[in-house]
Structures are given as C-alpha cells and as structure tokens.
C-alpha positions as CSV (number, residue, x, y, z in Angstrom):
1,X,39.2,-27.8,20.8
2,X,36.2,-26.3,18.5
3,X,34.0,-27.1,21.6
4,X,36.2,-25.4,24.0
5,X,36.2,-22.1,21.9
6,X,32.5,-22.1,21.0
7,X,32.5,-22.2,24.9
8,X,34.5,-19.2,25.4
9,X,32.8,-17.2,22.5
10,X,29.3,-17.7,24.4
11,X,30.6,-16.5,27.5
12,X,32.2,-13.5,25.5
13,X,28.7,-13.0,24.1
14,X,27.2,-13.3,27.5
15,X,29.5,-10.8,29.2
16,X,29.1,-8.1,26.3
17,X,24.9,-8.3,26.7
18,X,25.1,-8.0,30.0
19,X,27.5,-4.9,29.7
20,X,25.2,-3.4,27.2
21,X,22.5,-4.0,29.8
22,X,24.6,-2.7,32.6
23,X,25.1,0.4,30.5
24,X,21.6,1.2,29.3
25,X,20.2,0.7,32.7
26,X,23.0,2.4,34.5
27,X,23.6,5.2,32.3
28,X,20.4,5.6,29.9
29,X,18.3,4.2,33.5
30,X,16.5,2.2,30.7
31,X,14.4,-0.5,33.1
32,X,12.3,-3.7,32.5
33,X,9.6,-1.7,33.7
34,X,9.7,1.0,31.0
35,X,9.4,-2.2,28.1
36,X,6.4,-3.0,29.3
37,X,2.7,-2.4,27.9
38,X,1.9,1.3,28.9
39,X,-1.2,1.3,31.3
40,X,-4.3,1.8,29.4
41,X,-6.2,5.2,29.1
42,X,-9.3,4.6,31.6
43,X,-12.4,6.8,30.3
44,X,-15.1,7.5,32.8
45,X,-17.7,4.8,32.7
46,X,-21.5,5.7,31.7
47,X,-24.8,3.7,31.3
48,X,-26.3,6.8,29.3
49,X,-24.4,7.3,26.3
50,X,-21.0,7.8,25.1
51,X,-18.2,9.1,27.0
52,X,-16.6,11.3,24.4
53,X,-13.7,13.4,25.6
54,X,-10.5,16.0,24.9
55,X,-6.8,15.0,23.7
56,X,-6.1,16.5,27.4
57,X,-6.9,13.1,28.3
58,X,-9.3,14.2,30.9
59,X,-12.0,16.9,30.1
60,X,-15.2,14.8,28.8
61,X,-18.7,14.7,28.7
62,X,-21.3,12.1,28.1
63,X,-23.3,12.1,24.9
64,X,-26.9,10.5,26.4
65,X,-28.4,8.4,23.7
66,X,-25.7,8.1,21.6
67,X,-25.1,4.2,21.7
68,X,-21.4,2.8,21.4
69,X,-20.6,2.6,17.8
70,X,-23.5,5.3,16.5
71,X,-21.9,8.4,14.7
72,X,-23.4,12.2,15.8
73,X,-24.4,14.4,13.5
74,X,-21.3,16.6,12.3
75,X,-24.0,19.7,13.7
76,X,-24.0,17.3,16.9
77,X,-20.2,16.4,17.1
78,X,-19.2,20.1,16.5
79,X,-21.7,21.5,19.6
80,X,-20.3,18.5,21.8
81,X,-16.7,19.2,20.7
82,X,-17.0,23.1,21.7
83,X,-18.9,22.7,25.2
84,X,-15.8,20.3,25.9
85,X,-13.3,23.2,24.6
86,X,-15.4,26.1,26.7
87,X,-15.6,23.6,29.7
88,X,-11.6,23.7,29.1
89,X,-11.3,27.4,28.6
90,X,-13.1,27.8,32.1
91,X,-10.5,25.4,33.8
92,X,-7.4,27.0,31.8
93,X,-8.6,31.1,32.0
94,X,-4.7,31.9,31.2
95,X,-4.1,29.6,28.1
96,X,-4.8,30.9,24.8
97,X,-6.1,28.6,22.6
98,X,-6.8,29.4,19.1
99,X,-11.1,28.2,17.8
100,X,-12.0,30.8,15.4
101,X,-12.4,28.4,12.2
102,X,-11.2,29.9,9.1
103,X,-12.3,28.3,5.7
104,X,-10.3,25.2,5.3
105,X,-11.3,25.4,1.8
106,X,-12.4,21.4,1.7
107,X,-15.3,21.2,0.2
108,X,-17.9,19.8,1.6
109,X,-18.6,16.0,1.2
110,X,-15.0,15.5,1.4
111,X,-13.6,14.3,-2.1
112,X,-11.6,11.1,-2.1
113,X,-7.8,12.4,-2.9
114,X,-5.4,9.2,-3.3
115,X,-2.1,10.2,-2.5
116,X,0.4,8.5,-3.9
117,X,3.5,9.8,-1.7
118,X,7.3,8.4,-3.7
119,X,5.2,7.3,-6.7
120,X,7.1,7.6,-9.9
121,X,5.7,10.5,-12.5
122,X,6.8,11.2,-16.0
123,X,9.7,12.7,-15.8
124,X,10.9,9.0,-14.1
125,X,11.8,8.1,-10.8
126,X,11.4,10.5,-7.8
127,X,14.8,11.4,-5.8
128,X,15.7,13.6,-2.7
129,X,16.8,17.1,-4.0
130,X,18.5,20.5,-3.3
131,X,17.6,23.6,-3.7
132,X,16.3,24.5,-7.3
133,X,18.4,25.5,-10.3
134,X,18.0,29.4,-11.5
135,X,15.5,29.5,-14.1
136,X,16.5,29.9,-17.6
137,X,19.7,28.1,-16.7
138,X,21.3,25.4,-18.7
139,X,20.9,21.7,-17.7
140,X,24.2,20.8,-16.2
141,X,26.2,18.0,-17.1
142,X,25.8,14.8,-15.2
143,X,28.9,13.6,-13.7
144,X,29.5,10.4,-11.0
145,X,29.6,11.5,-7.6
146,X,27.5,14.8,-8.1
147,X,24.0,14.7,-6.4
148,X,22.3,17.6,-7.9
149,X,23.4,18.3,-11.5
150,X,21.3,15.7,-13.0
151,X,18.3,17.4,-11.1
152,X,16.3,20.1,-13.5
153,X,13.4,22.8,-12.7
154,X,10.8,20.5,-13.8
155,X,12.6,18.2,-11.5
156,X,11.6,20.5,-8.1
157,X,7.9,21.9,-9.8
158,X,6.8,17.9,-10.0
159,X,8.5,17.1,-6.4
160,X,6.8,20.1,-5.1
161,X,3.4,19.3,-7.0
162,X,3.5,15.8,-5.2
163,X,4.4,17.5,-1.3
164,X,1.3,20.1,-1.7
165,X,-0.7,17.2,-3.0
166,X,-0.1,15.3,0.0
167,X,0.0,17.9,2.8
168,X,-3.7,18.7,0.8
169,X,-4.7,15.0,1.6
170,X,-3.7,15.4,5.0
171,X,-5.5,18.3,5.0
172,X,-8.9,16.5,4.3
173,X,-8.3,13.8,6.8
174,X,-7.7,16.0,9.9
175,X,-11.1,17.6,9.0
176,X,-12.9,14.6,7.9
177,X,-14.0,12.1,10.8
178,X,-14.8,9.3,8.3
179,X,-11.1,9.7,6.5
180,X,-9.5,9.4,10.4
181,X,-12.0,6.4,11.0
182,X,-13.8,8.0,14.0
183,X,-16.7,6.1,15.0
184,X,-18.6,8.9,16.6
185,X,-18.5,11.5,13.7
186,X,-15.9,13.8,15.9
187,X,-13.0,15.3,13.1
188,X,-9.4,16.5,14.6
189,X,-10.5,20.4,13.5
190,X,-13.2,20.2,15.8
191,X,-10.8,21.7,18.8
192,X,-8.2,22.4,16.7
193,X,-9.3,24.1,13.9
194,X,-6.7,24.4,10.8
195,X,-4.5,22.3,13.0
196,X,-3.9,25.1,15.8
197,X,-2.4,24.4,19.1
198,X,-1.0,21.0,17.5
199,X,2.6,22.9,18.3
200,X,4.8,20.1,16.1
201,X,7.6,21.8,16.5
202,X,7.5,21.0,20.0
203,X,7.6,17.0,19.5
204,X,9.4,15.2,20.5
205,X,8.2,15.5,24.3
206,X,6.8,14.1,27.2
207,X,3.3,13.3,26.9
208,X,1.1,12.7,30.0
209,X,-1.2,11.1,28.1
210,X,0.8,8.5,27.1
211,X,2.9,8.3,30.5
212,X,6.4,8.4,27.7
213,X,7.9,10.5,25.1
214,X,5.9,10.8,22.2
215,X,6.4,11.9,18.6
216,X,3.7,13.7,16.8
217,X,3.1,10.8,15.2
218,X,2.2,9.2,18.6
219,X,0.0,12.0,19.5
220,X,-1.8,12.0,16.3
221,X,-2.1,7.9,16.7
222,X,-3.8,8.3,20.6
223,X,-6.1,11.8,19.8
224,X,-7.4,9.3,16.4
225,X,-7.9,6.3,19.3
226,X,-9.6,8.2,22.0
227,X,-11.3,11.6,21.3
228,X,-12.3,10.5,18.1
229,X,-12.9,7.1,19.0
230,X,-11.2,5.2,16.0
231,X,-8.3,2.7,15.3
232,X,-4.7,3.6,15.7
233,X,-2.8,3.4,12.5
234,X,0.4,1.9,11.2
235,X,3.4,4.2,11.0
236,X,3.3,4.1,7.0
237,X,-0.5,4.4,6.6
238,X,-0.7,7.0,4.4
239,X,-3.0,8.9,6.4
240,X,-0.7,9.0,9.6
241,X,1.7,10.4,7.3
242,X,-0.2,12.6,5.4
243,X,-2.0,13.6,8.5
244,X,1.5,14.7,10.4
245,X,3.0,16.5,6.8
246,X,-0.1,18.7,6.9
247,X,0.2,19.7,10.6
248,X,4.0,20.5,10.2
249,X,3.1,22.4,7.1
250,X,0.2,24.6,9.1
251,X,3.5,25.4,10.6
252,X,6.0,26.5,8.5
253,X,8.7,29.5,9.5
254,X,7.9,28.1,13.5
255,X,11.3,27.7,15.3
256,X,12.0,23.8,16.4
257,X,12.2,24.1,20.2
258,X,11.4,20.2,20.8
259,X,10.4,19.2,25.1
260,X,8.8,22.5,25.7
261,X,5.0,22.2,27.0
C-alpha cells in the first residue's frame, strides 16, 4: 500500500512539472534555448595591438603596440577613449551624447575608501527607515508593531552619512580603472563622464549586447568585462553595488520609464 501511494505521488509530481513547464513555455514562451550560455561577445581580431572598443558593442579601434595585458597611459586611454566616442558621434550625427567632463572632485591618485555598506555604527544596529522625524521633536515612545517610532533624527543623519559614503565610493570606482580592475588603464568616465548617458532609469531593458534583458547591474558587469577589459563581478561585490548606487544617484528626480532605448 505505502508503495502504491509513493507511486501515485511521483506521478502527481510528474504531471504538475510538466504543467509548470507547459505553462512557462506556452504562456511566458520560456524555451530550452533561452537557458542556455549566451553566445560570446566576438571582438575583431588584431596581430598589432589591442582591440579596445565601446559599450555599443561594436565601435573599436586597435591600440598598435599595446600588448594584451599592458595598461595605457590614463593621457593614452583618455585620447583612445575620445577618437572611439567622435568616431561614434560621426556614425550617430542625431544622438546627443553628453562629454564635457565636469570636476568629479576625486582627487587625483584615487584614495582607497572602504565602504562598509549595512555595517553597524554607534548608535547600534542599522534598520530600513521612513521619512525623518521634525526636528526638535520628542523621541516617541516605542511600542510592538510600530516601525518607525523607535527611529530618531540621529537615526536618518548616520543612515544618510553611510548612503553618501557609498554612492562617494562608487563614485571613485567608475572613474578609477584600477578600482573596476581594467587591465588596459580605460575608466567608465572616459565616455561617460559623471556617469552621463548611463540612463538607469531606463533598466530593466533589452540589451543587444547581451542578446537578453539586462539590469544595470548586467550592463555595468559586461562595459567592466569588455571596454575596459577586466573581470566581471559578483552581484554583492561591493564595487558592483557601489558602482550602480552612484549611477542611480547621478540621477536623482529622473522619471523611471524602464524598456525605453
């Protein structure tokens, strides 16, 4: 009898995955094909030097002499980086993209900032707020079931300390290339300087590039693995993270409108 219903509970088991597979793939037209490894991105081959090229996936140019693994200059990188953008400019005469560089206000040499994103401070443990209590007003009583009373001003002025410390680390990564790990001393600000035309607000959407939908995460991951010729990193390196909290801050009082190219 225990046989016969173990029996009957695979097949139940069996006929529910293959519903949820009928559904997904009739309804959601999720495939086989779509799990599989996307195709790799395919640079133009040279014997010269390196191939270094845009996040468009296919403006590039080829650095003669520059040997695979040898950083440029960041005088070298910069001059390679705009005759890529001016090449693009010429191709695209009516898109407007954005190159005069304002002062990032990193100094130079790039100062090693350790974030320390959820870390505890002095006043204790960090938690998810609301919005701030009035100034001069009385701590409110705590009480079981009510989220915000036990939050005070210092509360939101160390939370918002930590955020602006962070977005700031993000801020020297994107215009560092040995912070994002590049190999051939090319920095995200080089083409998009104080993280203009990075459009988060836009994400998530289809990315060519990447032949799916992409987060800005994902974007961030493949510009870091191909323009700037680094390694990809782990969705809670604190550089990704940093790196996509200071591009959504650059951006701050832009209307989501996510899919639009």
């Amino acid at each position: 009898m225990k046989t016969r219903a173990r029996i009957v509970a695979i097949m139940i088991a069996g006929c529910a995955a293959g519903a949820v597979a009928l559904y997904l793939d009739g309804h959601c037209r999720v495939s086989v094909a779509s799990a599989q490894a996307l195709p790799a991105h395919q640079l133009p081959s040279s014997n010269d030097g390196v191939v270094v090229e845009l996040c468009d996936g296919k403006t590039s140019t080829v650095v003669k002499g520059l040997k695979p693994g040898d950083a440029m200059s960041h005088a070298q990188a910069l001059a390679v980086t705009s005759g890529l953008m001016a090449e693009w400019q010429r191709k695209h005469p009516d898109q407007h993209w954005e190159m005069a560089q304002a002062d990032s206000g990193v100094p130079s040499g790039v100062p090693t900032l350790a974030p320390a994103p959820g870390a505890a401070n002095s006043a204790g443990s960090m938690a998810l707020g609301g919005p701030a209590a009035p100034a001069g007003s009385q701590p409110a009583t705590s009480q079981q079931g009510d989220t915000y009373a036990s939050f005070h001003e210092r509360d939101y002025k160390i939370w918002q300390a930590e955020t602006d410390a962070f977005v700031e680390y993000g801020n020297q990564v994107f215009h560092s290339a040995k912070l994002l790990g590049g190999t051939i001393g090319v920095s995200c600000d080089m083409c998009h300087p104080n993280a203009a035309n990075t459009h988060p607000e836009t994400y998530p959407k289809y990315q060519e590039q990447l032949q799916r939908v992409a987060l800005l995460r994902d974007m961030i991951d493949w510009c870091i693995e191909n323009p700037v010729k680094g390694k990809t990193l782990y969705p809670n390196d604190p550089k990704l993270r940093a790196l996509e909290a200071y591009i959504l801050a650059q951006r701050k009082g832009v209307a989501l409108d996510y899919g639009k190219h």
